[in-house]
C-alpha positions in Angstrom: 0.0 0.0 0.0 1.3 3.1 -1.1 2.6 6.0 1.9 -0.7 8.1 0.4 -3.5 5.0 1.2 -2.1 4.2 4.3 -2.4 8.3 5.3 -5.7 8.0 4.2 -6.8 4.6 5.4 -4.8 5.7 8.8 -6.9 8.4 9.0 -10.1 7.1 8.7 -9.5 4.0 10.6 -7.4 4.9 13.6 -5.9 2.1 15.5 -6.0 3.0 19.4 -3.1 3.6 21.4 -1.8 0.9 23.1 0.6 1.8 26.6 1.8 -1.9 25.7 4.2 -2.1 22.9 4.1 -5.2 21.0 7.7 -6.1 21.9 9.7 -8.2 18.7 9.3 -11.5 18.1 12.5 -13.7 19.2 10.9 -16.5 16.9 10.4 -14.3 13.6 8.1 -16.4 10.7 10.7 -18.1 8.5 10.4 -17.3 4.4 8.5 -20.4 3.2 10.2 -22.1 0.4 6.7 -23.1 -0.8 4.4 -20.6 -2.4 1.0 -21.0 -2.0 -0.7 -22.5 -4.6 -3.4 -21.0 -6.5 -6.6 -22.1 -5.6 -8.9 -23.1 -8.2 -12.1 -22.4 -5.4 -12.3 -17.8 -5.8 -12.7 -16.4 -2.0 -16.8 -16.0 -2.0 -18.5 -12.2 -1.3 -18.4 -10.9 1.8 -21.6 -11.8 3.4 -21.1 -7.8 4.9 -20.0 -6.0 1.7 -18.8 -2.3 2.0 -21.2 -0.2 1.1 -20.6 1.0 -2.5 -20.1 4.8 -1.1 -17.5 4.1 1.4 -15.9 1.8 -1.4 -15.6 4.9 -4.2 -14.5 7.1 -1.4 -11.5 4.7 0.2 -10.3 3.8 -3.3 -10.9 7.1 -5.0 -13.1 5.8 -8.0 -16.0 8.1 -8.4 -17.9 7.0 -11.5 -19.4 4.4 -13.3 -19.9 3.5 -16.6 -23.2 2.2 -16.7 -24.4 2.1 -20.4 -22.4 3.0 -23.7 -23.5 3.7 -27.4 -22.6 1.4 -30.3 -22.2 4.0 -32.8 -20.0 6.3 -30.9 -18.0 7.2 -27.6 -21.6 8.5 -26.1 -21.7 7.2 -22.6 -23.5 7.3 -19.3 -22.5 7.3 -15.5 -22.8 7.9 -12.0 -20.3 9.8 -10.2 -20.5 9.0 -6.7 -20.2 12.5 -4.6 -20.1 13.5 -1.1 -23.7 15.5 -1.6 -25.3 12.7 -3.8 -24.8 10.6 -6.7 -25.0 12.4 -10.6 -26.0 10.8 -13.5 -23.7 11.9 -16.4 -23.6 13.3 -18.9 -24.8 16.6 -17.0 -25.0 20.1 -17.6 -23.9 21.9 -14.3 -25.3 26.0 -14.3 -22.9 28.1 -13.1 -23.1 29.8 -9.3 -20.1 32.2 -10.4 -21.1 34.1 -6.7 -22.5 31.2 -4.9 -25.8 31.5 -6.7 -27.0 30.9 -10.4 -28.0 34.4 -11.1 -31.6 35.5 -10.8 -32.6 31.9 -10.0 -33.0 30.6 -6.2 -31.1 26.9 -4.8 -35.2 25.6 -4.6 -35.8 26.7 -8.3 -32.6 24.5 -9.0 -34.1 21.5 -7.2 -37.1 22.0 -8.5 -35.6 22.0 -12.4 -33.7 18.7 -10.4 -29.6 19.6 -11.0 -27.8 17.4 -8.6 -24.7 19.7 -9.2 -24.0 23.1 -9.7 -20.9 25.2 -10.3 -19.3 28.3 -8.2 -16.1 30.2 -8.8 -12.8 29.9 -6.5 -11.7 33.3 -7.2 -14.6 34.9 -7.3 -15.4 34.3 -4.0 -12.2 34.0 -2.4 -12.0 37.8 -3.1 -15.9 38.0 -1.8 -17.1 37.7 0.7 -13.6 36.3 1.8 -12.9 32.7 3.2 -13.4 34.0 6.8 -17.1 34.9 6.5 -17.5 31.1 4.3 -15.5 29.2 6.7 -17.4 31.1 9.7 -20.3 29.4 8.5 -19.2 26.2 8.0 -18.6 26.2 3.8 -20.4 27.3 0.8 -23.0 24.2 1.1 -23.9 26.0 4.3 -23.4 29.2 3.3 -26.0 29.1 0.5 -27.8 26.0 1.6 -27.2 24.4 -1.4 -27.5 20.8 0.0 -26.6 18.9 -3.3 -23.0 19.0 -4.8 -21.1 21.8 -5.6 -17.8 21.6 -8.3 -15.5 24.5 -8.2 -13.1 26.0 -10.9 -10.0 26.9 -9.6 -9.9 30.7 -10.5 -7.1 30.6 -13.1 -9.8 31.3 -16.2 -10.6 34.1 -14.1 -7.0 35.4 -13.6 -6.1 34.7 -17.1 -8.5 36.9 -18.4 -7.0 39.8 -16.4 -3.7 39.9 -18.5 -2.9 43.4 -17.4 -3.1 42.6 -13.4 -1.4 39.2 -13.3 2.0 37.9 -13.7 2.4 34.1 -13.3 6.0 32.3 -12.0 6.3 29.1 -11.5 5.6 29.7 -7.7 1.9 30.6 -8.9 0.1 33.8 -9.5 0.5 37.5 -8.5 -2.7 39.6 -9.5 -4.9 42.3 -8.5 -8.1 42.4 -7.4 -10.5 43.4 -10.1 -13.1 45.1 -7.3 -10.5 47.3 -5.5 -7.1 46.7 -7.4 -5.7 44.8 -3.9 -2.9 42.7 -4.1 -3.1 38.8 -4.1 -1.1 35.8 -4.7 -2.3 32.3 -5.4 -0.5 29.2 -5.3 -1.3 25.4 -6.3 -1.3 24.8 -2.5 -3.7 27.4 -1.0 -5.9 27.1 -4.4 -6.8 23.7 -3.5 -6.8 25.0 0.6 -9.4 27.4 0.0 -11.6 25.1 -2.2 -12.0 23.0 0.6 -12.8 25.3 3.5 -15.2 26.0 0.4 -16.2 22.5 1.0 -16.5 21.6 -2.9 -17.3 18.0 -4.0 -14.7 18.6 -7.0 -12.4 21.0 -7.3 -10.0 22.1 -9.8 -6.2 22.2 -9.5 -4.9 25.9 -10.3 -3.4 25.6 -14.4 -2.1 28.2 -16.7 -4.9 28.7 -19.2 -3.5 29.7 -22.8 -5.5 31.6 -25.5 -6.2 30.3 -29.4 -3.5 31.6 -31.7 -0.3 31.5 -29.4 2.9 30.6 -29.8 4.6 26.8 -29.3 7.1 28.2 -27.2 4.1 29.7 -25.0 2.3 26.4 -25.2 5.4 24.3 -24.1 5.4 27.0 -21.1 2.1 26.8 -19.8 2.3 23.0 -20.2 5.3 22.7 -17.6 4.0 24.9 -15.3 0.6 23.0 -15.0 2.1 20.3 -14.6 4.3 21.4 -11.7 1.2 22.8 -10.1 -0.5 19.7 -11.0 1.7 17.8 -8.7 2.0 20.2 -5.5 -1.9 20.0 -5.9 -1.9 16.9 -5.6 0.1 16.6 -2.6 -1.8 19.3 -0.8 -4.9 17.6 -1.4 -3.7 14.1 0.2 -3.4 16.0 3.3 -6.2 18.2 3.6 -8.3 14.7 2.8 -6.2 13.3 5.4 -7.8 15.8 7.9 -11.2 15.3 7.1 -12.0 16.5 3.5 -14.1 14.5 1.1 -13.9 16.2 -2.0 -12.2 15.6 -5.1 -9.3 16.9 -7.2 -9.5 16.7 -10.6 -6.1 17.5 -13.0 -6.7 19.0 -16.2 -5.4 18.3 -19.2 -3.4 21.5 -21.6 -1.3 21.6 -24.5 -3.0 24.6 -26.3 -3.6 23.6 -30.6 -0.7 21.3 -30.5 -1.6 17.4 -30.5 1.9 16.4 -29.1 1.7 18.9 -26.2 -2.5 17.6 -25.3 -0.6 14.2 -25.9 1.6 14.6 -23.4 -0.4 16.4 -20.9 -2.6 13.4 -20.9 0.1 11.4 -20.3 1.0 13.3 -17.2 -2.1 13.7 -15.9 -3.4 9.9 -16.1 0.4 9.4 -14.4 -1.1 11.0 -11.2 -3.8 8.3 -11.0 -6.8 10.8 -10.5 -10.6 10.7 -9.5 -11.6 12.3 -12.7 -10.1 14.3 -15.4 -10.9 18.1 -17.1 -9.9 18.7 -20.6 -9.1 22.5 -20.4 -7.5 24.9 -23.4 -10.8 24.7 -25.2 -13.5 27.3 -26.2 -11.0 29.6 -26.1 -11.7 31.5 -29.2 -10.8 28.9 -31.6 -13.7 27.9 -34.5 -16.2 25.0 -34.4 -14.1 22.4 -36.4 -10.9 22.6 -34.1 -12.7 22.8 -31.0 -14.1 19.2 -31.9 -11.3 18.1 -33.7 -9.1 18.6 -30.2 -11.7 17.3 -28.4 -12.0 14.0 -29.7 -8.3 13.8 -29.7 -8.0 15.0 -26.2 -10.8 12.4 -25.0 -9.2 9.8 -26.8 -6.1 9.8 -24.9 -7.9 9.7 -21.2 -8.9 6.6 -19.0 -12.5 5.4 -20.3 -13.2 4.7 -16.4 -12.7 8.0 -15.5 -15.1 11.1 -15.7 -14.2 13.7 -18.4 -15.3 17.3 -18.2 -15.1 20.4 -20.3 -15.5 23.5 -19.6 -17.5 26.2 -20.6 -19.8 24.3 -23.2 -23.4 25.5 -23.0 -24.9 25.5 -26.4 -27.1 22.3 -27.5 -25.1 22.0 -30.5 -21.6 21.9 -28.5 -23.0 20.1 -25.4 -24.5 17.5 -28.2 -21.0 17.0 -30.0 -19.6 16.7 -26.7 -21.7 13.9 -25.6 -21.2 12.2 -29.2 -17.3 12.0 -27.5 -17.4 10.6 -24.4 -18.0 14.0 -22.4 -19.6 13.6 -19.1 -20.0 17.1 -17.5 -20.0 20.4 -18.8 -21.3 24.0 -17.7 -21.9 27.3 -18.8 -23.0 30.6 -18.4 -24.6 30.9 -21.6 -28.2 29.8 -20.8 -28.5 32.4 -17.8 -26.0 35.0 -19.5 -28.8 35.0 -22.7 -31.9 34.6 -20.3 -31.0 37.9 -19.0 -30.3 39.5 -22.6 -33.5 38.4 -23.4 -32.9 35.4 -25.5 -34.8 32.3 -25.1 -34.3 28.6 -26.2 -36.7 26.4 -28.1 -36.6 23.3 -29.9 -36.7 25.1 -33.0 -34.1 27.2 -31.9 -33.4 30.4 -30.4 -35.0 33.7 -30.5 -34.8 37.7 -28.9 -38.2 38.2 -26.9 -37.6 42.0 -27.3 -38.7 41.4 -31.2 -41.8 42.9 -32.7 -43.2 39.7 -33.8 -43.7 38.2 -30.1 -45.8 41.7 -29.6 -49.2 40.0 -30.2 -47.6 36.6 -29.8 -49.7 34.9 -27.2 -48.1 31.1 -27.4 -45.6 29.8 -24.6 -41.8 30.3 -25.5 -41.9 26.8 -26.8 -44.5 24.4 -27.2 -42.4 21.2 -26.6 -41.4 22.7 -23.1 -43.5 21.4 -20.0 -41.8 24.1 -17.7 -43.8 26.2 -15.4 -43.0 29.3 -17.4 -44.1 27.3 -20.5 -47.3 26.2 -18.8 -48.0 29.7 -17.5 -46.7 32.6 -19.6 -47.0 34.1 -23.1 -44.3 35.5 -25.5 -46.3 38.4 -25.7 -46.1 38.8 -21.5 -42.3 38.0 -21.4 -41.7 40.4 -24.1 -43.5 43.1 -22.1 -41.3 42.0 -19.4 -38.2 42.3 -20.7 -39.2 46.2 -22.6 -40.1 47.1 -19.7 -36.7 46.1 -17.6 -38.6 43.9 -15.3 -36.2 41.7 -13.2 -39.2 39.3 -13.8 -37.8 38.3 -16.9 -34.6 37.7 -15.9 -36.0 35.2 -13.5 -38.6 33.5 -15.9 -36.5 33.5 -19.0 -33.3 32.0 -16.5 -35.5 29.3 -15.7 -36.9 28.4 -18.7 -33.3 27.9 -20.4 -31.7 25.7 -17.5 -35.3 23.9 -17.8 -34.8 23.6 -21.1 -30.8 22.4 -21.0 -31.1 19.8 -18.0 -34.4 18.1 -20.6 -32.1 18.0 -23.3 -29.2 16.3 -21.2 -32.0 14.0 -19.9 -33.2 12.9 -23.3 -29.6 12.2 -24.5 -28.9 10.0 -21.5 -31.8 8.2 -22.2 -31.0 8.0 -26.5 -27.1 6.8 -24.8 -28.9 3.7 -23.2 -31.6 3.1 -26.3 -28.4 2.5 -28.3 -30.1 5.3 -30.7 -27.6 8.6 -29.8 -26.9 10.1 -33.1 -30.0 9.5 -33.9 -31.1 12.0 -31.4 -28.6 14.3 -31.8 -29.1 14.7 -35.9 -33.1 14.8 -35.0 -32.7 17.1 -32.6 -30.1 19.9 -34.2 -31.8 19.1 -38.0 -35.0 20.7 -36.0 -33.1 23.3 -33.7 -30.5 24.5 -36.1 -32.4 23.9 -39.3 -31.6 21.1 -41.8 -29.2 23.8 -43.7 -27.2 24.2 -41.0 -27.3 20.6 -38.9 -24.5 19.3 -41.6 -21.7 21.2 -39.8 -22.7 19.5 -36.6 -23.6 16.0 -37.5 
């Protein structure tokens, strides 16, 4: 048993202290010249199995596979997660703040997400780790009571290129609310994401943009790895002292197939719970986003759960699926809810336009949502024209609503054997039979 399991095992199974030393044997157990031979009777089930939890959680395996399609790498699964079990694939909203914006935690149970996503740096700059940890984490902090994955904060930090500077010690930046001075490393990243409390967290990774150079690639790749490592490390021991969440590395390498192939490599070294493929949806077009992705998803574990971030369109979260994906999230659905754009099954569409004036039909006929059931175009237009936060809240809904069905009916296509089938039905309908070529 490796010095990591026994820590582990150690820690959850204490033996008592004995004032009695064992003293050494003067008679030690000679080596027996005579192996023992293999016995053709197997050791029969424990008539007191572990429980299947306690099993995921001592050996670090998370997920299941529990159904595959024939045609493609489409699978299902169950992650097994301190705040429930998740059936993948699953779209997780994002909490950026601790809350999906304009929606409440009992709308999300209501729409039934089992997981839901917040933001590392976000809310280590605020409302501070001392007001989260004060109340005992962000599941109690927001009495969220289902699970909760967190990003590590680097997207964020990335994207403010003229406050950060990032050595291989980690990553100086300022604040973007009042230009404060902070500086994150691999070891406190994953430190605060557990006095956060999160089910999975992310290790801390240099994200790199579409378009740069090799030499920049090759960079980024070495120092995510380094940090990969002192992550891991600092995870083993805060687990060690009671924490029962998840690390997950993720996988870099920028537009260059040897440098994703690598990082793979690296990554499934470290013998991980489950994997993110990051680098993507970073401004690069359709085609290489899916070629990468497949690539990427090709070189990982099949027994290991793959996510990718910041996917939130049906045709991305679709082509995702089609490759083995098994969570994704997004701001998209709530970010266009609030801008006033809805989804259907025949696509999207602006309320705000004339046409839904005298419109008196539910967003989307196909939709058996509560703001489907109840409200007009006509009313949500008059909503949204006249700045009511009402239509934030209705149109926010409606999406996720809309999202977690079409995840649903996906799974369900996954175990009918009949998942491209779905997905060209679906997109010929949502995108329009011109357009569902590109993403077939």
């Amino acid at each position: 048993m490796s010095s990591e399991w026994t820590l582990l095992f150690d820690s959850l199974f204490p033996i008592p202290y004995s004032p009695f030393p064992i003293p050494h044997s003067p008679f030690p157990i000679p080596y027996s010249p005579f192996p023992i031979p293999y016995s053709p009777f197997p050791i029969p089930h424990s008539l007191f199995p572990i429980p299947h939890s306690l099993y995921a959680y001592l050996m670090d395996r998370i997920f299941t596979v529990t159904s595959r399609d024939t045609s493609c790498e489409a699978r299902t699964g169950t992650l097994t997660l301190p705040h429930g079990d998740v059936e993948t694939p699953v779209f997780m909203p994002v909490g950026t703040n601790g809350t999906v914006k304009a929606l409440t935690k009992d709308d999300l149970t209501e729409i039934g997400f089992p997981i839901i996503l917040s933001n590392t740096y976000h809310l280590y700059l605020r409302p501070g780790m001392e007001v989260i940890s004060g109340t005992g984490g962000l599941h109690e902090f927001t009495r969220w009571d289902r699970n909760i994955l967190t990003d590590s904060g680097g997207f964020q930090i990335f994207s403010l290129s003229p406050f950060r500077k990032i050595v291989t010690e980690g990553i100086k930046f300022r604040s973007h609310i009042d230009g404060s001075s902070h500086f994150l490393t691999p070891e406190n990243v994953v430190e605060i994401q557990a006095v956060l409390g999160s089910d999975i967290q992310m290790q801390l990774d240099v994200c790199s943009s579409w378009g740069i150079s090799r030499k920049e690639a090759e960079k980024a790749l070495e120092i995510t790895s380094l940090w990969m490592d002192r992550a891991k490390k600092t995870w083993i021991d805060e687990k060690a002292k009671g924490y029962r969440g998840y690390l997950f590395p993720i996988v870099q390498g920028n537009f260059f197939k040897d440098l994703r192939s690598e990082s793979a490599k690296r990554v499934v070294e470290t013998e991980p719970p489950g994997i993110a493929i990051g680098g993507l949806s970073v401004g690069e077009p359709a085609e290489v986003f899916f070629e990468y992705l497949a690539y990427t998803a090709s070189l990982l574990p099949g027994d290991l759960p793959r996510y990718v971030m910041g996917i939130g369109t049906p045709e991305y979260i679709l082509g995702a699926i089609e490759q083995g994906i098994d969570m994704f999230d997004c701001v998209f659905p709530t970010r266009n809810a609030r801008n006033g754009t809805v989804l259907t099954h025949k696509g999207s569409f602006a309320l705000k336009k004339a046409e839904n004036r005298l419109d008196f039909m539910p967003i989307d006929e196909e939709c058996a949502c509560k703001v489907c059931r109840t409200y007009s175009r006509a009313y949500l237009r008059h909503l949204f024209k006249t700045r009511e936060i009402t239509c934030s809240i209705l149109a926010s809904y409606h999406n996720l609503y809309f999202l977690n069905e079409l995840v649903a009916n996906a799974r369900k296509a996954i175990t009918e054997k009949r998942f491209l089938e779905f997905k060209k039905e679906f997109l010929g309908t949502y995108l329009g039979t011109s357009t569902e070529a590109q993403w077939g």
